[in-house]
MMTF fields as JSON, N, C-alpha, C and O atoms, coordinates in Angstrom:
{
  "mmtfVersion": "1.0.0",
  "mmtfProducer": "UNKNOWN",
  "numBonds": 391,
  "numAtoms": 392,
  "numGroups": 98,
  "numChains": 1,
  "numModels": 1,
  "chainsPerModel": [1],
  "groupsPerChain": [98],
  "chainIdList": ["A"],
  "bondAtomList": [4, 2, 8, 6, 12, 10, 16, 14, 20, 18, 24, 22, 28, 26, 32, 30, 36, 34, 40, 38, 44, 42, 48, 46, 52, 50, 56, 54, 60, 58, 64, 62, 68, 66, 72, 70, 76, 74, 80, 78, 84, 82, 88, 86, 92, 90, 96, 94, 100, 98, 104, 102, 108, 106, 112, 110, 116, 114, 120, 118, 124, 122, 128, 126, 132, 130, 136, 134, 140, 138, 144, 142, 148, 146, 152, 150, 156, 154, 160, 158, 164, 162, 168, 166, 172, 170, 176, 174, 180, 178, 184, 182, 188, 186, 192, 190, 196, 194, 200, 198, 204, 202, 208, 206, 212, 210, 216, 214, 220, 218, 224, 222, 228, 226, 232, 230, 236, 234, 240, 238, 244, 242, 248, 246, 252, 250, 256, 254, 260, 258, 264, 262, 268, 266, 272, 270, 276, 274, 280, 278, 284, 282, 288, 286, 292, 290, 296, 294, 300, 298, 304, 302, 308, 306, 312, 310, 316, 314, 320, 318, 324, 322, 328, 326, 332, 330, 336, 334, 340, 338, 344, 342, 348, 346, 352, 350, 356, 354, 360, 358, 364, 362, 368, 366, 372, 370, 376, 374, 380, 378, 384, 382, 388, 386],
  "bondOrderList": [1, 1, 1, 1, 1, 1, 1, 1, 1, 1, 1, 1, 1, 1, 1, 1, 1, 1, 1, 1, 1, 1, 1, 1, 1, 1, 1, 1, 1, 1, 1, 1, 1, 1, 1, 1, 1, 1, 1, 1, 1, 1, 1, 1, 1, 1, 1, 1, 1, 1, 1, 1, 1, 1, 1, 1, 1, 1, 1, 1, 1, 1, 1, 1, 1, 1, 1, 1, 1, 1, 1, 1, 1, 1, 1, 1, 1, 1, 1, 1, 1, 1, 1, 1, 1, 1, 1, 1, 1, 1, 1, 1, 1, 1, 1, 1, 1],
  "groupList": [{"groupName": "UNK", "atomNameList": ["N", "CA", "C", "O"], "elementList": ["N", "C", "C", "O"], "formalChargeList": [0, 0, 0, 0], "bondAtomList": [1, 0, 2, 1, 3, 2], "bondOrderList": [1, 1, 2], "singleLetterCode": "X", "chemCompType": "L-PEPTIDE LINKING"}],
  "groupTypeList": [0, 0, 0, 0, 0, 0, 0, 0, 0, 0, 0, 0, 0, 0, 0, 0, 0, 0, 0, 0, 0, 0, 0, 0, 0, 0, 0, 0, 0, 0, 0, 0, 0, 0, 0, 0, 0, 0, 0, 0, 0, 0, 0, 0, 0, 0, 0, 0, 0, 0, 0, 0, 0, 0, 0, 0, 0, 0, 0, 0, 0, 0, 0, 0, 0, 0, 0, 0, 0, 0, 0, 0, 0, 0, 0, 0, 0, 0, 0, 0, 0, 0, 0, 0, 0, 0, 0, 0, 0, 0, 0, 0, 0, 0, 0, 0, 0, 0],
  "groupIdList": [1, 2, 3, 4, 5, 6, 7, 8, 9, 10, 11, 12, 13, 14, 15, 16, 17, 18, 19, 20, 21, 22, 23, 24, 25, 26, 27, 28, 29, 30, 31, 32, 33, 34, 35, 36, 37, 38, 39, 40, 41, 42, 43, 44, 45, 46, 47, 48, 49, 50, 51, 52, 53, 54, 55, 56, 57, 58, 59, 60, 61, 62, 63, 64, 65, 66, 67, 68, 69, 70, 71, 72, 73, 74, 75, 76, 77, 78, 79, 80, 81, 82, 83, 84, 85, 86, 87, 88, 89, 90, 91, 92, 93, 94, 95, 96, 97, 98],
  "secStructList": [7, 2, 2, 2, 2, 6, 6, 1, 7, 4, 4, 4, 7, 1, 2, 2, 2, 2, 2, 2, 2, 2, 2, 2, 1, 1, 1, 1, 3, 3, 7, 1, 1, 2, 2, 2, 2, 2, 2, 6, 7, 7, 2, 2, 2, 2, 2, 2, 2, 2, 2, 2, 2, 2, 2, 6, 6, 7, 3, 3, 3, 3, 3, 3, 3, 3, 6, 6, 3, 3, 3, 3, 3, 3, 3, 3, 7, 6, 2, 2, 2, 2, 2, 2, 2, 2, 2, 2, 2, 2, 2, 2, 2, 2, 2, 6, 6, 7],
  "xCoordList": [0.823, 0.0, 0.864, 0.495, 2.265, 2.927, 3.233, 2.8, 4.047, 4.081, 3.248, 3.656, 1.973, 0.771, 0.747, 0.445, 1.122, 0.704, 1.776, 1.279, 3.15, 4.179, 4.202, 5.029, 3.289, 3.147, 1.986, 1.728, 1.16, -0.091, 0.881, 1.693, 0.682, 1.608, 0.88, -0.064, 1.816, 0.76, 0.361, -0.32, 1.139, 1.22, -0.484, -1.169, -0.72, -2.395, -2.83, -3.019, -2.936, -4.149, -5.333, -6.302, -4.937, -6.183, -6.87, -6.243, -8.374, -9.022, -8.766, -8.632, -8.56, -8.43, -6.761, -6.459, -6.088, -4.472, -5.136, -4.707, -5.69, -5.867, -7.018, -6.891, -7.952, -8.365, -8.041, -8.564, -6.381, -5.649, -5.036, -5.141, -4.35, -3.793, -4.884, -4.707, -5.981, -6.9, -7.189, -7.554, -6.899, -7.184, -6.229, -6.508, -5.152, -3.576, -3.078, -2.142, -4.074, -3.374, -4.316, -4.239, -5.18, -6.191, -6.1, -6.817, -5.436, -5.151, -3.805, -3.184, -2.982, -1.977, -1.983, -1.594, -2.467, -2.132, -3.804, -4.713, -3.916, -5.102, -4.93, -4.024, -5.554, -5.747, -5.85, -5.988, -5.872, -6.159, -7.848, -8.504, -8.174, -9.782, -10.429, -11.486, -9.868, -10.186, -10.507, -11.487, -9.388, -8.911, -9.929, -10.377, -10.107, -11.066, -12.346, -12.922, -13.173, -14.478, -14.664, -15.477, -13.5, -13.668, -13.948, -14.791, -12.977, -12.625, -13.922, -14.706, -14.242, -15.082, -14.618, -15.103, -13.626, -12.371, -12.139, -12.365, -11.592, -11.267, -10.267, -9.657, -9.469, -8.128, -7.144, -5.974, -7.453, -6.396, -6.38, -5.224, -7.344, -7.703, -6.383, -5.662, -6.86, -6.203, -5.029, -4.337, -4.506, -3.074, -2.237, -1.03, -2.763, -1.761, -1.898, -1.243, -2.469, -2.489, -1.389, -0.731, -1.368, -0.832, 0.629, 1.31, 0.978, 2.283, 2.765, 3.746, 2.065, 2.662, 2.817, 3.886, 2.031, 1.916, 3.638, 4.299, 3.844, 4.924, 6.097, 6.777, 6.349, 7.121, 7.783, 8.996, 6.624, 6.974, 7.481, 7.667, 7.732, 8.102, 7.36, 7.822, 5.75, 4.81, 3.894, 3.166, 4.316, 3.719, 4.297, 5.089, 3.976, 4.886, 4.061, 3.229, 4.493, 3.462, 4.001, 5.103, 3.008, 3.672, 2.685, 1.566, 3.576, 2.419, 3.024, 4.232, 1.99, 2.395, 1.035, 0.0, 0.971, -0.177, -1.039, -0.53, -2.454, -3.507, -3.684, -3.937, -3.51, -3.712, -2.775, -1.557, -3.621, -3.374, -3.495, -3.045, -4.292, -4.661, -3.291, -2.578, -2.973, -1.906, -3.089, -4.304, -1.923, -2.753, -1.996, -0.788, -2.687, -1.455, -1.67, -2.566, -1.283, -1.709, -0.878, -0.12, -0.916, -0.031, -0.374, -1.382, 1.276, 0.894, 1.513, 1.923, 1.293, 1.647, 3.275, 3.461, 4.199, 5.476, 5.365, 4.694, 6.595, 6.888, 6.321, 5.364, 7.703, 7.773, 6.207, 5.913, 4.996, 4.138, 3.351, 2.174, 3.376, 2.693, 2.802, 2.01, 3.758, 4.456, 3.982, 3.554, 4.162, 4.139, 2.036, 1.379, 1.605, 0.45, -0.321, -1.452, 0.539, -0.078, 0.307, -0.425, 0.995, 1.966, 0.694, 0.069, 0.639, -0.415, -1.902, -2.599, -2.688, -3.575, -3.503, -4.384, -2.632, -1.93, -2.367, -3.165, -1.712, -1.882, -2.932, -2.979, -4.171, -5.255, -6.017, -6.652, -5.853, -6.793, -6.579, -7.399, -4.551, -4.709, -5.123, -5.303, -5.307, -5.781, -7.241, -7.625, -7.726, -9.592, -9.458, -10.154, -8.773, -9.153, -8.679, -9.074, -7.772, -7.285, -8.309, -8.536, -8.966, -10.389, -11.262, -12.229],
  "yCoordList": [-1.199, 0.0, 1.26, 2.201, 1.387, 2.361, 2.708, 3.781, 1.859, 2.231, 2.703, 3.416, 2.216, 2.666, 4.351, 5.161, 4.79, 5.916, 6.771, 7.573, 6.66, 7.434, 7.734, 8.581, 7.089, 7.522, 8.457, 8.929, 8.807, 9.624, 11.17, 11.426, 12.119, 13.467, 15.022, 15.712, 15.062, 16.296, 17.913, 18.886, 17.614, 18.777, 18.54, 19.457, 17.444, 17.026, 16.564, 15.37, 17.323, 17.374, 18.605, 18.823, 19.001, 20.196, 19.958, 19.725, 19.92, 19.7, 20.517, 19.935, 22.152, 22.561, 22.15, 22.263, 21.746, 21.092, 19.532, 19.299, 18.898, 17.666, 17.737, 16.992, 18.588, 19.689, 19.617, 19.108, 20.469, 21.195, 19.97, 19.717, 19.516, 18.117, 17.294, 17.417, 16.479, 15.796, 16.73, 16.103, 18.053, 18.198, 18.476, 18.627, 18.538, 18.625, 16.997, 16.692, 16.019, 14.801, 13.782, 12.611, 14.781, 14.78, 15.625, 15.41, 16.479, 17.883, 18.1, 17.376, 18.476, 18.629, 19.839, 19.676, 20.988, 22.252, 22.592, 21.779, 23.456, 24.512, 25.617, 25.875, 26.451, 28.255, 28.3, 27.19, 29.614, 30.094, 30.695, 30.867, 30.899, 30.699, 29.67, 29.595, 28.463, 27.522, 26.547, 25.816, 26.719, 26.112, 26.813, 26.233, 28.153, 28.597, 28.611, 28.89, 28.39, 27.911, 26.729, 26.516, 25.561, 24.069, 23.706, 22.926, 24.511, 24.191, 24.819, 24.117, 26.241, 27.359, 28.04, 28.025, 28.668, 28.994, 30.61, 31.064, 31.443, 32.653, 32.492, 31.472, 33.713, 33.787, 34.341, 34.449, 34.613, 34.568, 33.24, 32.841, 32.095, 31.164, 29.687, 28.795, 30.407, 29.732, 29.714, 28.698, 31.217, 31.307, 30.941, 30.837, 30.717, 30.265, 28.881, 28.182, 28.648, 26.747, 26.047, 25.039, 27.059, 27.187, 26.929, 25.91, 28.442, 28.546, 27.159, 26.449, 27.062, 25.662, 24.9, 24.293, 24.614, 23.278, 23.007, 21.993, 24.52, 25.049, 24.624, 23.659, 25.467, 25.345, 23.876, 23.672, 22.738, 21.573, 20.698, 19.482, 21.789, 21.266, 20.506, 19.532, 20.746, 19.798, 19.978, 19.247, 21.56, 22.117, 23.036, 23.717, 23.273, 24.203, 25.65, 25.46, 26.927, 28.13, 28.834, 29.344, 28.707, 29.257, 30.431, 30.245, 31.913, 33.341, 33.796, 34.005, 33.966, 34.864, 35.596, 35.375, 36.214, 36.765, 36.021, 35.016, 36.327, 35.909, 37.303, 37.992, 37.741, 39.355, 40.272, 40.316, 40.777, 41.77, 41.675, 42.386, 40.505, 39.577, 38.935, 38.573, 38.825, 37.973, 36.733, 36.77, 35.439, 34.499, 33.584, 33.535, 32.55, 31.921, 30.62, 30.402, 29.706, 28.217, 27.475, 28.193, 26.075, 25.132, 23.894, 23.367, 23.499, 21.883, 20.953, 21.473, 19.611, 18.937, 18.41, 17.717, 19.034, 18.284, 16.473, 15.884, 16.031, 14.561, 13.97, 13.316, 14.723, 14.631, 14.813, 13.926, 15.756, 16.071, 15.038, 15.33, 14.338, 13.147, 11.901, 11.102, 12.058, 10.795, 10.414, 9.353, 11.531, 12.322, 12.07, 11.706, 12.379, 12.704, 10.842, 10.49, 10.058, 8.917, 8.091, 7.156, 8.301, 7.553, 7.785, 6.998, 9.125, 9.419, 9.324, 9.53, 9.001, 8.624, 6.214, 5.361, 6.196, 4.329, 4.33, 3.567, 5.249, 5.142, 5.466, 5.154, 6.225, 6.288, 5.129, 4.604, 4.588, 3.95, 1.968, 1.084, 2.157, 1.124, 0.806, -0.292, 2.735, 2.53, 2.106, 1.172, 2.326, 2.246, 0.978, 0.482, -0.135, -1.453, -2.23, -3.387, -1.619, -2.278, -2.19, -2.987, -0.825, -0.641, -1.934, -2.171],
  "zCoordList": [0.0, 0.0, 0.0, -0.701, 0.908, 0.932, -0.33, -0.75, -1.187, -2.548, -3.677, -4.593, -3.525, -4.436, -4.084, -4.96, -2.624, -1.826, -2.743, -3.534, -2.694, -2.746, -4.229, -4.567, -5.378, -6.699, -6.823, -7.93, -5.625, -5.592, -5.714, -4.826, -6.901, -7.023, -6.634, -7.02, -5.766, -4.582, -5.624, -5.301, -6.951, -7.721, -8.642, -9.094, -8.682, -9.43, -7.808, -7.575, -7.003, -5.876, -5.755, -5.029, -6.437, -6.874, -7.844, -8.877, -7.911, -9.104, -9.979, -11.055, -10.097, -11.216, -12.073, -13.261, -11.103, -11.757, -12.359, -13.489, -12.045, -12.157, -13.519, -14.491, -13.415, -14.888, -15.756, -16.748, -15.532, -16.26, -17.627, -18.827, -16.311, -16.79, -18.058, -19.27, -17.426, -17.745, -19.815, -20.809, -19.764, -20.892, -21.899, -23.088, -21.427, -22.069, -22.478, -23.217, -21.704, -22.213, -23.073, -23.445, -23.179, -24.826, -25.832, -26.81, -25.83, -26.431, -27.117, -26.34, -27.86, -28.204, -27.042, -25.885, -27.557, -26.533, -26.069, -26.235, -25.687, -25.064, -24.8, -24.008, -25.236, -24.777, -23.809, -23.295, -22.743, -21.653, -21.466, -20.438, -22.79, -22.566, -22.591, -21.964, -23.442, -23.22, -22.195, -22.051, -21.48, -20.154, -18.901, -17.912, -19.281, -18.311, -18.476, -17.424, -19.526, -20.1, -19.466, -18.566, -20.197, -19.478, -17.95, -17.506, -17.24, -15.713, -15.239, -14.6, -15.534, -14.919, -13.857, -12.725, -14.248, -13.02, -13.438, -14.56, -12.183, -12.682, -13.171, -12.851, -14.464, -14.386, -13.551, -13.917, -12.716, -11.2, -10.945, -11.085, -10.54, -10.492, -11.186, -10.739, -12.716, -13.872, -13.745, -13.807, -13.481, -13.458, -12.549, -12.771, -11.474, -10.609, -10.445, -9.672, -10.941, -11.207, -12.077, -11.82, -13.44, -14.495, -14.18, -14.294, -13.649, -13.008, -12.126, -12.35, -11.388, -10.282, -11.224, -11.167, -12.295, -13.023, -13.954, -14.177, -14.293, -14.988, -14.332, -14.68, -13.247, -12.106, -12.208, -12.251, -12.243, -11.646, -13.007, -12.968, -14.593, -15.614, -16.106, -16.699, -16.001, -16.29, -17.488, -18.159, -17.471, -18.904, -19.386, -18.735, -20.81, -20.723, -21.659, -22.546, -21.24, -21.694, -23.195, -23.399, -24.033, -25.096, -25.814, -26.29, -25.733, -25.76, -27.103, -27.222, -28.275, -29.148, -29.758, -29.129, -30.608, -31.133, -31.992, -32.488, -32.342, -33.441, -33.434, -32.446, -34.787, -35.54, -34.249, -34.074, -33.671, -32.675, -31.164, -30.265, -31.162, -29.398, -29.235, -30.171, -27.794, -27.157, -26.933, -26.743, -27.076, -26.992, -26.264, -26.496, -25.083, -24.523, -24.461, -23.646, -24.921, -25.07, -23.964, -23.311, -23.649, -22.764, -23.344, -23.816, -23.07, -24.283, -22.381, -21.343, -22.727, -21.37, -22.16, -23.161, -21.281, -21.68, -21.081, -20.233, -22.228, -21.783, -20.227, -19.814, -19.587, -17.878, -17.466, -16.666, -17.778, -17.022, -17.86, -17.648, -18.417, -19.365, -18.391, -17.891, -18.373, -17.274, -16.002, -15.545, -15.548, -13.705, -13.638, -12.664, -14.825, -14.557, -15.115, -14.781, -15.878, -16.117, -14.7, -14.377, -14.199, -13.047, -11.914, -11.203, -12.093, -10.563, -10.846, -9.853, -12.218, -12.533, -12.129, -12.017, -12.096, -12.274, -10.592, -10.046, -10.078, -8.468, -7.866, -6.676, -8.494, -7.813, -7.886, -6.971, -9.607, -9.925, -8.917, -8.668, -8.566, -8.08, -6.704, -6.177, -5.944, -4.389, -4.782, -4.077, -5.267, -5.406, -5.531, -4.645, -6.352, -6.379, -5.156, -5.016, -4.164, -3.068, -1.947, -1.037, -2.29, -0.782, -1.026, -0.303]
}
């Protein structure tokens, strides 16, 4: 059981990170309106989720323009592909142990 525990990742313990995640690893990338339509989250909200998620090399932020709008998308790097299938493996194997 200890081991199933120690793959549970404290960085997807927030639903809107666990969200975030959940649509980056169906998604090549996602907007920041996107992401906040989906979740239903403020962007104060968004962003600091974002950031942690970043932080932990789990995604990564990429800002350039459409015409004259700044636009900011996030794709899920490798590592946060990983990190986030690993800690999806570990929930799903505590639920079959209860």
């Amino acid at each position: 059981m200890k081991n199933i525990i120690q793959n549970i990742n404290k960085a997807f313990d927030h639903r809107i990170r666990l969200g975030i995640m959940s649509v980056l690893m169906v998604n090549e990338s996602a907007d920041f309106s996107t992401l906040k339509e989906l979740l239903g989250v403020t962007d104060g909200n968004l962003a600091s989720h974002t950031k942690a998620l970043e932080s932990e090399n789990y995604i990564v932020v990429e800002k350039q323009f459409i015409g004259k709008k700044p636009n900011t998308s996030y794709k899920a790097t490798p590592e946060g592909r990983k990190a986030f299938r690993d800690h999806i493996e570990a929930l799903e194997k505590l639920i079959q142990k209860s």
